[in-house]
C-alpha positions, 0 to 999 in steps of 0.5 A, a space after each residue: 500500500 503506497 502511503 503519501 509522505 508527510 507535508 512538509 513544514 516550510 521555514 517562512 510564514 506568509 501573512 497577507 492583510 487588507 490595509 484600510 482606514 478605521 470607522 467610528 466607534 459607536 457605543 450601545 447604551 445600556 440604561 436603567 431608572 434609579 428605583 431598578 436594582 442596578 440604580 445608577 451602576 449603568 450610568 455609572 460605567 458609562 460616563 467611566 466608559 472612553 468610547 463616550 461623549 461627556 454630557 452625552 452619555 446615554 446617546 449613540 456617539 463615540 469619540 474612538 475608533 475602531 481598527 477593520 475586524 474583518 476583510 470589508 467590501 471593495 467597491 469598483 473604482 477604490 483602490 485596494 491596498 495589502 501588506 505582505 510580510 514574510 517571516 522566518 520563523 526558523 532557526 536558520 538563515 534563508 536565501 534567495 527569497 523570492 515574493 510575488 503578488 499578482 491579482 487574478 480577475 476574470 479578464 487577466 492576471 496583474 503583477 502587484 509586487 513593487 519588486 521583482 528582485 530576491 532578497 539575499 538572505 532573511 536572517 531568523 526572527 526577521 521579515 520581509 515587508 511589501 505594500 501592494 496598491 491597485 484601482 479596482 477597474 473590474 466588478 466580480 470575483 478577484 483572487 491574490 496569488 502571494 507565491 514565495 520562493 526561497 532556498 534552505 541552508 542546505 541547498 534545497 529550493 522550496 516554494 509555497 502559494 496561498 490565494 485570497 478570495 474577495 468580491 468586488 462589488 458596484 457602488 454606483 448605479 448609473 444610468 443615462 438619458 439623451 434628449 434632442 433638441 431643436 436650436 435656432 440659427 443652428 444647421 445641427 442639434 444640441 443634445 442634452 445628457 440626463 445622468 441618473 446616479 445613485 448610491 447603491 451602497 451603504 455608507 454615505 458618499 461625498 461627491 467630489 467631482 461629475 463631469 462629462 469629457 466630450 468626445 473630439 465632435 463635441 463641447 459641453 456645457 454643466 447645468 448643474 449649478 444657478 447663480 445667486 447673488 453674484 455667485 455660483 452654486 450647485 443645484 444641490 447646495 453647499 453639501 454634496 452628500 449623497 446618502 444610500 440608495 438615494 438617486 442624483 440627476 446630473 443634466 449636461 448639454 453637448 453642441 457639435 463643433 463649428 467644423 464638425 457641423 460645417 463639415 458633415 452638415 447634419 450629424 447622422 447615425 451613431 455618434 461618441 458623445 463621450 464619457 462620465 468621470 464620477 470621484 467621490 469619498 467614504 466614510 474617513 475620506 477614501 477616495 473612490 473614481 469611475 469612469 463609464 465607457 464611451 456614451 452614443 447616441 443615435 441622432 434622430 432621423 430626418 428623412 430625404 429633406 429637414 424643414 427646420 425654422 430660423 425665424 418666427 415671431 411669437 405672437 401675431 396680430 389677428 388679420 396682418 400679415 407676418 413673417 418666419 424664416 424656413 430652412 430647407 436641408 438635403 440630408 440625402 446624398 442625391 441631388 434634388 430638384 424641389 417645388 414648393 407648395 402651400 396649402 391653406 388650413 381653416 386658421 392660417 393662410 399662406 400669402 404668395 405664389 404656391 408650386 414654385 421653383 426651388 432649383 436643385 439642391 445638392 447633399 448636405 447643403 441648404 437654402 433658406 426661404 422667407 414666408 408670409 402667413 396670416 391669421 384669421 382665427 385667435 389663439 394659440 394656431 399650428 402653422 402647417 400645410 408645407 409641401 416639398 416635391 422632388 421632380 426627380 423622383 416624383 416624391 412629395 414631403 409634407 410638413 404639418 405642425 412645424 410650430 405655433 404662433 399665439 394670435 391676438 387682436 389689435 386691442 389686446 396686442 395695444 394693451 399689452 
């Protein structure tokens, strides 16, 4: 019967443990009315008791701290940090030892140690010390791979691993809203960004830092903060605390540059909006960075023509004459040749000759066109009834409710 040889004892001692900050001490108050067997023994030991605040016993504060008592969770985006020490608890002097550290994720496997060199000799009752350091950029199971290697006195090379499991968990739930809209003078669209953050841990965070890096097609503008009085403050006030599970609404806006707009006319497709970089701090100032992928955005779609206004009053007065400023874009990539046509409603009236000319149109280019309107019913109207023929392919474009006008009499537009 074969019989397995007894393991070994190794000379040196591998102890690896997570360094992170101390949390406050909170004391549990145990308190009792004077006529009760124990009296004042309670408040006794709690006014004695270092962990209490004077005066303020019996309430649920602390003055102390408390070292970790167990491994903590690990958030993505914090950075975690291990001490490694070997000892030699032998009587006998050890050589060439040789300490790695590497982190093994579900993607890859890092190397941690800050030195790759071994040590010449560790002496007995002696250690060797490392401080290991790594942003979390993974969420998921994690592994630390320490592996030692040294060589006994008599020559022998040994060798030993342990692994230390942990699990890296999400802090923040992040979530994104684009909103298209509409911009005067503007051959292309603003894009407003709605980001939804919210605490998904539970500890309180400090949000130092959410902004929005634009991509190279983009510049952005924060609307996250008001002016008063001659100074700018943030929409959530002077304390930027964001408590667990509670949400924040971040809101950004996003206008394509000059010569990325002149240069593709209108943003079609999938574009690279850009991406959120959210720093926050914990519980005694542990700092915490994400960063999201790359945001896109499907621009909206505006068929073969854009009928887009540059120009219309706000209020008109009933029976006159007034004017808009219509912009007519290809956004095909064939030439057209267009017609205009008007078509009357029950409230508004087109001035002017219907099913005239435009001329071609090449892609990506514009023409504006000035038009007369005039009212004949009160109150707030819809401008409709535009037709765009294409005599090319016989194809016809209508556009109803491009905007609204308020119409007013002569008397009420005098009195206000």
């Amino acid at each position: 019967m074969e019989v397995n040889p007894p393991k070994q004892e190794h000379l040196l001692a591998l102890k690896v443990m997570r360094l992170t900050k101390p949390t406050l001490f909170t004391n549990i108050p145990v308190t009792c009315e004077e006529k009760d067997l124990p009296g004042d023994l309670f408040n006794q030991l709690m006014r004695d008791d270092p962990s209490t605040v004077n005066g303020a016993e019996i309430l649920m504060l602390g003055e102390m701290l408390t070292l970790p008592q167990n491994f903590g969770n690990i958030f993505l985006g914090e950075t975690f940090s291990s001490y490694i020490s070997v000892h030699n608890d032998s009587n006998q002097v050890v050589k060439d030892i040789l300490v790695k550290a590497d982190l093994q994720t579900s993607s890859q496997r890092l190397n941690l140690s800050a030195s790759n060199a071994a040590v010449a000799e560790l002496k007995p009752d002696c250690c060797i010390d490392d401080v290991i350091h790594h942003e979390v950029k993974e969420i998921g199971t994690h592994i630390l791979v320490c592996a030692v290697s040294y060589t006994t006195q008599g020559g022998e090379k040994m060798y030993f691993r342990k692994f230390f499991k942990f699990q890296v968990l999400k802090p923040l739930d992040v979530k994104t809203k684009f909103y298209n809209a509409e911009v005067t003078y503007s051959q292309t669209d603003e894009v407003f960004l709605e980001a939804q953050i919210q605490n998904i841990t539970t500890s309180p965070m400090f949000m130092e830092k959410v902004s929005l890096e634009p991509s190279i097609m983009y510049n952005v503008a924060e609307l996250n903060s008001v002016n008063q009085a001659g100074e700018c403050v943030t929409t959530f006030g002077s304390r930027t605390y964001l408590q667990p599970m509670d949400t924040r609404q971040y809101l950004y806006c996003l206008k394509p540059k000059k010569e990325f707009a002149e240069k593709a006319g209108i943003i079609k497709g999938v574009t690279v909006i850009g991406k959120l970089d959210i720093v926050w701090k914990t519980n005694l100032g542990e700092r915490g960075r994400l960063q999201t992928s790359q945001l896109q955005r499907m621009a909206p779609g505006y068929g073969d023509v854009r009928l887009s206004l540059e120009a219309i009053p706000d209020t008109v007065i009933l029976e006159e004459p007034f004017h808009i400023t219509c912009k007519i874009t290809n956004c095909s990539e064939r030439t057209m040749d267009l017609v205009l046509e008007m078509c009357n409603t029950n409230s508004i009236h087109w001035c002017g000759i219907s099913g005239r000319q435009l001329g071609k149109l090449h892609p990506s280019s514009s023409l504006c066109l000035a038009l007369t309107l005039l009212s004949s019913v009160q109150g707030l109207q819809s401008v409709s009834g535009l037709r765009l023929t294409d005599t090319f392919l016989k194809r016809t474009y209508e556009y109803d409710d491009i905007a609204q006008v308020c119409v007013v009499s002569s008397a009420t537009k005098v009195e206000s």
